[in-house]
C-alpha positions as CSV (number, residue, x, y, z in Angstrom):
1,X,-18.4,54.3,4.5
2,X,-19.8,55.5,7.8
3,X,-22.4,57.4,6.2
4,X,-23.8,54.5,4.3
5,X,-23.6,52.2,7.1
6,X,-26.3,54.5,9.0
7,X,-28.5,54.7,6.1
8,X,-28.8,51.6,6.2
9,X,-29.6,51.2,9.7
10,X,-32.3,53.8,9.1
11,X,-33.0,51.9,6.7
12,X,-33.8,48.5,9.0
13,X,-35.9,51.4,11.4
14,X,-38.0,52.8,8.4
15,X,-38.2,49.1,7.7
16,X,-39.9,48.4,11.2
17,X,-42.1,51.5,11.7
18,X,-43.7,53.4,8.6
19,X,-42.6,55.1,5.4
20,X,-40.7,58.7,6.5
21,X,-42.8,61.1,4.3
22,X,-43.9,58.3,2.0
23,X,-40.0,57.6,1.7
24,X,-39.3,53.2,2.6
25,X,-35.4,53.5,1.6
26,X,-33.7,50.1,0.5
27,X,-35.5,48.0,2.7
28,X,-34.4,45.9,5.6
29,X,-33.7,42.8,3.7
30,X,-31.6,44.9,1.0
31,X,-30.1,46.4,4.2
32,X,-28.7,43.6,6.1
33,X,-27.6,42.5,3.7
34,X,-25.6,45.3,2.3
35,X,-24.6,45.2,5.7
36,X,-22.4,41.5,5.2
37,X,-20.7,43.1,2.2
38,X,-19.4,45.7,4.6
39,X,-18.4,42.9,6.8
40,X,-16.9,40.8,4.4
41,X,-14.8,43.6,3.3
42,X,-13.6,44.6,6.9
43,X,-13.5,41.5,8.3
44,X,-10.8,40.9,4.7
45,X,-9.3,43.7,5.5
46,X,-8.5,44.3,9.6
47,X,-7.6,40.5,8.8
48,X,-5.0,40.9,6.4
49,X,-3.6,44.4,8.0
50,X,-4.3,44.2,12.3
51,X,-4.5,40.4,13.0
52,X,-2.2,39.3,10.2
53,X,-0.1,36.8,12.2
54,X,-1.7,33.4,13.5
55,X,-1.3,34.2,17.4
56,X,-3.5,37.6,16.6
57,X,-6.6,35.0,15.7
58,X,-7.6,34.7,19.5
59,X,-7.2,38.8,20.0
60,X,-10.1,39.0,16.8
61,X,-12.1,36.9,18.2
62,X,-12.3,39.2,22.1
63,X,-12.2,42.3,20.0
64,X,-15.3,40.8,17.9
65,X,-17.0,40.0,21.1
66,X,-16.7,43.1,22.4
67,X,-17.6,45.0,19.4
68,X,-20.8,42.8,20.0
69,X,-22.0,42.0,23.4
70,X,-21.6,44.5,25.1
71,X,-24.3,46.9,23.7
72,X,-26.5,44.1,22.9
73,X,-26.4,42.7,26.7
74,X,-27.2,46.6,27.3
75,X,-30.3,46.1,25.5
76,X,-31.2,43.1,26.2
77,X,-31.4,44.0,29.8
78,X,-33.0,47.0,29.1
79,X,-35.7,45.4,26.9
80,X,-36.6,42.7,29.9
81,X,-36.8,45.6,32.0
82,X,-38.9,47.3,29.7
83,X,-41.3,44.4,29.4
84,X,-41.4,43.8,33.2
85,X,-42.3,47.2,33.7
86,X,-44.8,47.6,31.6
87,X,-46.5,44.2,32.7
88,X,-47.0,45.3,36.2
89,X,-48.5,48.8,35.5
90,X,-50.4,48.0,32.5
91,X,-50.9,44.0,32.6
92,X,-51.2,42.7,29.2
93,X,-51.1,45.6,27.1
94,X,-51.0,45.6,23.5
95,X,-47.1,46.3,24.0
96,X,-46.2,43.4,26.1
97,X,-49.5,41.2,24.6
98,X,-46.2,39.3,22.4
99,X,-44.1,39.2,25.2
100,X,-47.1,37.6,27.6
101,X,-48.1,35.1,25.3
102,X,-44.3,34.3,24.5
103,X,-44.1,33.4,28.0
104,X,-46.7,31.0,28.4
105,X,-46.0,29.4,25.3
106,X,-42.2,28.6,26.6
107,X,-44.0,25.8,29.6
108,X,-44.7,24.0,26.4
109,X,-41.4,23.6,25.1
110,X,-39.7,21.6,27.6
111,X,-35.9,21.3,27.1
112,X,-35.9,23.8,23.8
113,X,-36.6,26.7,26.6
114,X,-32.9,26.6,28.0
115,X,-31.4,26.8,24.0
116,X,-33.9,29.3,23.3
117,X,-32.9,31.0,26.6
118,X,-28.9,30.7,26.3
119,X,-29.6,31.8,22.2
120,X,-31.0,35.1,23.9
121,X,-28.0,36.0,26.1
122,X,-25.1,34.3,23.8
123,X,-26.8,35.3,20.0
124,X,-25.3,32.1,18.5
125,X,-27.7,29.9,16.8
126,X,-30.8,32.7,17.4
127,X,-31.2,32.7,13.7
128,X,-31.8,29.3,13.9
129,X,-35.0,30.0,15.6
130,X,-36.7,31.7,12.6
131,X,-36.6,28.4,11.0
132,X,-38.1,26.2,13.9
133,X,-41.7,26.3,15.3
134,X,-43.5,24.0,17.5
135,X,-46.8,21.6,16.2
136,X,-48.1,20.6,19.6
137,X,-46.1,18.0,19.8
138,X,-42.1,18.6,18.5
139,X,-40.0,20.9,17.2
140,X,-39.9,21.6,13.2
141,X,-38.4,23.0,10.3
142,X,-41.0,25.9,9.0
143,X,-41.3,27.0,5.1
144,X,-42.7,30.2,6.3
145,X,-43.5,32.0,9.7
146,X,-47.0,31.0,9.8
147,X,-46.6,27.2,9.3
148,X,-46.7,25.9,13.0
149,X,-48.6,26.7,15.8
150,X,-45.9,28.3,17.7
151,X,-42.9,29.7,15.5
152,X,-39.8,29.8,17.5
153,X,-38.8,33.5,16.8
154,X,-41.2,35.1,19.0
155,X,-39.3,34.2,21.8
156,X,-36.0,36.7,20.6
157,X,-36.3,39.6,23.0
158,X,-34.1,41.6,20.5
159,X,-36.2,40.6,17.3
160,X,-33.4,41.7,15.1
161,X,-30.2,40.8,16.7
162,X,-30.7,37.4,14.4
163,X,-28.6,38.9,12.2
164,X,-25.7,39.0,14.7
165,X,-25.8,35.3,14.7
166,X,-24.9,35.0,11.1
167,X,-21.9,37.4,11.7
168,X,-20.7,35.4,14.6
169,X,-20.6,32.3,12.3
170,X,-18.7,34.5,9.9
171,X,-16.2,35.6,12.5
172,X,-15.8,32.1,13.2
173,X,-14.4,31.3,9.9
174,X,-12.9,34.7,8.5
175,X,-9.4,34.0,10.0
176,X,-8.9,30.9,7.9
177,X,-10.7,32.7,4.7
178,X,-9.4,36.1,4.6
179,X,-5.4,35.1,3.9
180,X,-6.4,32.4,1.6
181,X,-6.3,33.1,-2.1
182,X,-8.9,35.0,-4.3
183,X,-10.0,31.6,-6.4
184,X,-11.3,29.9,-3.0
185,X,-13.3,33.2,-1.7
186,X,-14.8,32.3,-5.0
187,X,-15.2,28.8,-5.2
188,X,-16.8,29.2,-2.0
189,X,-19.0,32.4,-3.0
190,X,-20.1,29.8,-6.1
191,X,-21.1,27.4,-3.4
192,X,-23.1,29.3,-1.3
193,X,-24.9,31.1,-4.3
194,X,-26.0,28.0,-5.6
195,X,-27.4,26.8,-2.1
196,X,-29.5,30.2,-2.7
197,X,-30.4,29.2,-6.4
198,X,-31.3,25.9,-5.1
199,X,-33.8,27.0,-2.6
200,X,-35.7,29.4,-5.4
201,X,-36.4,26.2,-6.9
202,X,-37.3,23.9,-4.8
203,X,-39.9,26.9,-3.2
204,X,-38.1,28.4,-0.5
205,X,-37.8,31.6,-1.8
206,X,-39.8,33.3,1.0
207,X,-39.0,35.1,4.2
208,X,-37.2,33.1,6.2
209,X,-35.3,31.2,3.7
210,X,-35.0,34.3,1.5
211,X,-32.3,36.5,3.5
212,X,-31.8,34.7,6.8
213,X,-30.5,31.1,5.7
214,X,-26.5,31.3,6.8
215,X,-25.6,28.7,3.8
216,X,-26.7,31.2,1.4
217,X,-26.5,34.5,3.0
218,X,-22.6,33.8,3.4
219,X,-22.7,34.6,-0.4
220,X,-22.8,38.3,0.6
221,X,-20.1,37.9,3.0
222,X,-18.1,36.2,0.5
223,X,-18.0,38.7,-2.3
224,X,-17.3,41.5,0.5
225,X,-14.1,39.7,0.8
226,X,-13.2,39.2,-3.0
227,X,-13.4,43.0,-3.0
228,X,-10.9,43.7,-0.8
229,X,-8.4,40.8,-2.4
230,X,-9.7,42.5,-6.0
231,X,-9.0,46.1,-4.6
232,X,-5.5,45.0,-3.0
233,X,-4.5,43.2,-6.2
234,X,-4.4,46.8,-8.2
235,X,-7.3,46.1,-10.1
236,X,-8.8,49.8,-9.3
237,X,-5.3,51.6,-9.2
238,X,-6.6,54.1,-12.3
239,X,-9.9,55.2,-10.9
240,X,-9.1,55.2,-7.5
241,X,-8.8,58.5,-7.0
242,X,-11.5,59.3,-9.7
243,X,-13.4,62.4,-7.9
244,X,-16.1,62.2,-9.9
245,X,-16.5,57.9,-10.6
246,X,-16.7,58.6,-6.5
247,X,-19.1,61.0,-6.3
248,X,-21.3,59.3,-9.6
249,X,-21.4,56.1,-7.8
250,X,-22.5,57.8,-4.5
251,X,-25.4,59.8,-6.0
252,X,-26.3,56.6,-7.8
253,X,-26.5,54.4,-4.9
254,X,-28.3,56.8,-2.5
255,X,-30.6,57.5,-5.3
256,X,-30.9,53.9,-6.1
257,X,-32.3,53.6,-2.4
258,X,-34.7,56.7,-2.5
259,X,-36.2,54.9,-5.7
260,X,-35.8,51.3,-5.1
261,X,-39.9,50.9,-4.3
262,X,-40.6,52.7,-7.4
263,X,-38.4,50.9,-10.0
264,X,-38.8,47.3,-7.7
265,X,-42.2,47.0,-9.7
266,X,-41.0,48.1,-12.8
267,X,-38.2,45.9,-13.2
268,X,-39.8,42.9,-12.0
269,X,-39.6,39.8,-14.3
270,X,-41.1,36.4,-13.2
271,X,-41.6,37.5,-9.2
272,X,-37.3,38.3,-10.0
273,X,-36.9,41.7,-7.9
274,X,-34.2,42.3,-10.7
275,X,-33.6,46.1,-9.4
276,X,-32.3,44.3,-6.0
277,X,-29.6,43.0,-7.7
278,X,-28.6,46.0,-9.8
279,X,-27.9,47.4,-6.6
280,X,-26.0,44.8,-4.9
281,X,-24.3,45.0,-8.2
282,X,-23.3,48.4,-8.1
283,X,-22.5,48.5,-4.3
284,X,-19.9,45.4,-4.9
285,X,-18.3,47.4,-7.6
286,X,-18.9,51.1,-5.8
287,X,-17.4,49.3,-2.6
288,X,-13.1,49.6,-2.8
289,X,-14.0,53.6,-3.5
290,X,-16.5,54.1,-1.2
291,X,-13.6,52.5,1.5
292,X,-10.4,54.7,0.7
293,X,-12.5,58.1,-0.2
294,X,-13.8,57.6,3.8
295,X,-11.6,55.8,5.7
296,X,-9.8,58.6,6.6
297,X,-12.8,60.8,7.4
298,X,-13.4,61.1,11.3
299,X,-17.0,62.4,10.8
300,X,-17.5,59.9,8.4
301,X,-16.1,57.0,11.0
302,X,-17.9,58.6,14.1
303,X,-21.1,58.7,11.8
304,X,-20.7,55.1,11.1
305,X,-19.7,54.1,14.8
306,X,-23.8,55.0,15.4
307,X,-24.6,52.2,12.7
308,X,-24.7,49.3,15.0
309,X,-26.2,50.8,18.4
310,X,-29.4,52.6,15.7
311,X,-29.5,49.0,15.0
312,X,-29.9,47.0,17.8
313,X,-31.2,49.9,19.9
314,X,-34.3,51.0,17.3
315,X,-37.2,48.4,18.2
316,X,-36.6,49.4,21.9
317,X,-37.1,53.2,21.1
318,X,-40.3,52.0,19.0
319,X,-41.7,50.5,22.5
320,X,-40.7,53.6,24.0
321,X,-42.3,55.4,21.4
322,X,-45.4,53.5,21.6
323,X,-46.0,53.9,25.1
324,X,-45.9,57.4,25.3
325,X,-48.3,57.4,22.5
326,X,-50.4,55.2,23.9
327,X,-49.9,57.2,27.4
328,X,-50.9,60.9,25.6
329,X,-51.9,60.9,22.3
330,X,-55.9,60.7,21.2
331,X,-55.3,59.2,17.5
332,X,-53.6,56.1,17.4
333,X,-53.2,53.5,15.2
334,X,-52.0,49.9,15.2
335,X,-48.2,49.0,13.9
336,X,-47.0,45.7,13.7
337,X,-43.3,45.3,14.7
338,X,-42.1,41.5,15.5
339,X,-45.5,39.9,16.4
340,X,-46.4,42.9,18.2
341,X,-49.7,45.2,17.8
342,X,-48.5,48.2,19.2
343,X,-50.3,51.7,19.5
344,X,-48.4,54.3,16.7
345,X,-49.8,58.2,15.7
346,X,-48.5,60.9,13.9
347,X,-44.4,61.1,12.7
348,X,-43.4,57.8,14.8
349,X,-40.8,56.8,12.5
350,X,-39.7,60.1,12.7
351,X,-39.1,60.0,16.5
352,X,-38.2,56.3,15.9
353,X,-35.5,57.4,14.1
354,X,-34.4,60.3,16.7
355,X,-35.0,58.5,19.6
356,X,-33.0,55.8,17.8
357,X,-29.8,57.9,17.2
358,X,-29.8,59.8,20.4
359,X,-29.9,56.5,22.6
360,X,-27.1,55.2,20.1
361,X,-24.4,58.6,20.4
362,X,-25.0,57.6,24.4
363,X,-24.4,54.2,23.9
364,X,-21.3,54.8,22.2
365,X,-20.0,57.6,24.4
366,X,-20.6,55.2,27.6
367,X,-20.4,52.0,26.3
368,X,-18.5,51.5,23.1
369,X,-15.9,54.4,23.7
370,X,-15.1,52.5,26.8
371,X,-14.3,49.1,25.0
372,X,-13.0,50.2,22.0
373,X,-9.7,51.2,24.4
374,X,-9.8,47.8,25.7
375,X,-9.9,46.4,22.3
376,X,-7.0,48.7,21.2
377,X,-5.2,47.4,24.3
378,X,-5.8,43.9,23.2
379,X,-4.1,44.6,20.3
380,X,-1.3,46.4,21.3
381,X,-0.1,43.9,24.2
382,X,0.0,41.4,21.5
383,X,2.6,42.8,19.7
């Protein structure tokens, strides 16, 4: 599932730039969270196959970190840098204007400055920061970005790493999930999708609330992991090697992205995007043969080890993108990317997306290659 996985990351970049000949994809919201499907359907399965014994829990949980941190730290450090740079050559640019004004907001915020700082470096609880803005005088819970003077988020350096946040709290709990039996997965995927159902009700149906509230976004987590325990139960045994169910449900779910702006208006009913959850639909269901038609694919895995660095790495290669423009091209325009006005011309999510991928094979090759043999070390000295 390799392949898909970077779709969907270039999904998140088209997301975050502009429309790659008039062409959006999925979405970032439909995007991420595609993306905890996968990761409840890993995270089921490496625990029920590789740390299937109780003194393997602590292993996961280093192997999880470094999966993690270490590129993100990468970064994070280059991002600061970044900003620094830019700050003493250019002074408040449109670039670092965010940034700048981020900073002298953070005097205001007293003892919140070291959690918003140590949420920065460690990830845990950044999500928490899309939620929270400050009045003037304390710290509140927000229905919507724009409710409070000074919203939290503008003080994540990696805007989207948020999301790593929420999978941390899913690590956290996966190792007492994934053995357990199908019926609690499912009592518990009935409890979080009524916290979501809830929150439609009572209003909070908007950005943040709508895809970045961990109570209901563990929904998506959830049925990743019933798919595995419905997949290892037999339930697909007759179609599993169906060539062309494989290859119908492929076409179907690509195409279902390259569409999904067209037939989002269409099938909307009562402000229901009702096409967003066709697809999740036929991604749960697509899921079990979209995992044993790859998984022994080395292309596919190599394509889908660029997933995660295109994703943390793409709003840094936007910067860099925008600088250069600003820098040496005549026509520019104004994107918006996390608070940011920054300076954009001709096919910059096309070089978004470039720059994006070549920074993330590098990435891997230094970086992740690197850890991935002390992860596999981990492993093997624990048995």
């Amino acid at each position: 599932m390799g392949t898909i996985r970077l779709l969907l990351a270039i999904s998140v970049v088209i997301a975050h730039s502009t429309p790659v000949f008039g062409q959006r994809l999925w979405g970032g919201e439909i995007a991420v969270e595609l993306f905890f499907i996968i990761s409840g359907f890993y995270m089921s399965l490496i625990l029920s196959e590789k740390y299937n014994t109780p003194d393997k829990i602590v292993i996961f949980y280093k192997n999880r970190f470094l999966k993690l941190f270490p590129i993100y730290w990468t970064i994070l450090i280059l991002s600061i840098s970044f900003f620094v740079i830019i700050y003493i050559t250019f002074g408040k640019s449109d670039i670092v204007k965010n940034i700048s004004n981020s900073l002298d907001n953070l005097n205001n915020l007293g003892i919140y400055s070291i959690y918003i700082f140590m949420s920065n470096i460690f990830l845990l609880g950044e999500d928490l920061l899309m939620f929270l803005g400050f009045n003037g005088d304390t710290i509140i819970f927000t229905k919507s970005f724009s409710d409070t003077k000074i919203p939290l988020h503008q003080f994540v350096i990696v805007p989207q790493s948020w999301t790593l946040s929420l999978e941390i709290m899913f690590y956290l709990i996966a190792p007492f999930i994934a053995r357990k039996s199908i019926k609690l997965v499912i009592f518990l995927f009935s409890i979080s999708v009524l916290i979501k159902l809830n929150l439609w009700i009572t209003g909070y149906s908007n950005d943040p609330w709508s895809y970045r509230f961990i109570l209901s976004e563990l929904a998506f987590f959830f049925i990743g992991m019933i798919m595995y325990k419905v997949y290892k139960l037999g339930f697909y045994t007759k179609v599993i090697e169906n060539k062309k169910l494989f290859f119908f449900g492929l076409i179907s779910f690509i195409l279902s992205g390259y569409f999904y702006y067209d037939f989002k208006t269409i099938l909307d009913f009562n402000g229901i995007d009702t096409f967003k959850y066709m697809i999740y639909l036929l991604f749960v269901l697509f899921l079990p043969l979209l995992f044993v038609k790859t998984k022994s694919n080395k292309i596919d895995r190599y394509i889908g080890e660029l997933s995660y660095p295109v994703y943390i790495v793409h709003i840094f290669s936007m910067y860099l993108i925008s600088l250069l423009y600003s820098c040496f091209a005549d026509n520019t325009y104004i994107v918006h990317i996390s608070g940011s006005s920054i300076p954009f011309g001709e096919n910059f999510e096309l070089f978004s997306i470039c720059l994006s991928i070549l920074l993330s094979i590098l990435l891997n090759k230094f970086i992740q290659k690197k850890v991935e043999k002390i992860r596999i070390n981990n492993l093997k000295g624990n048995d």
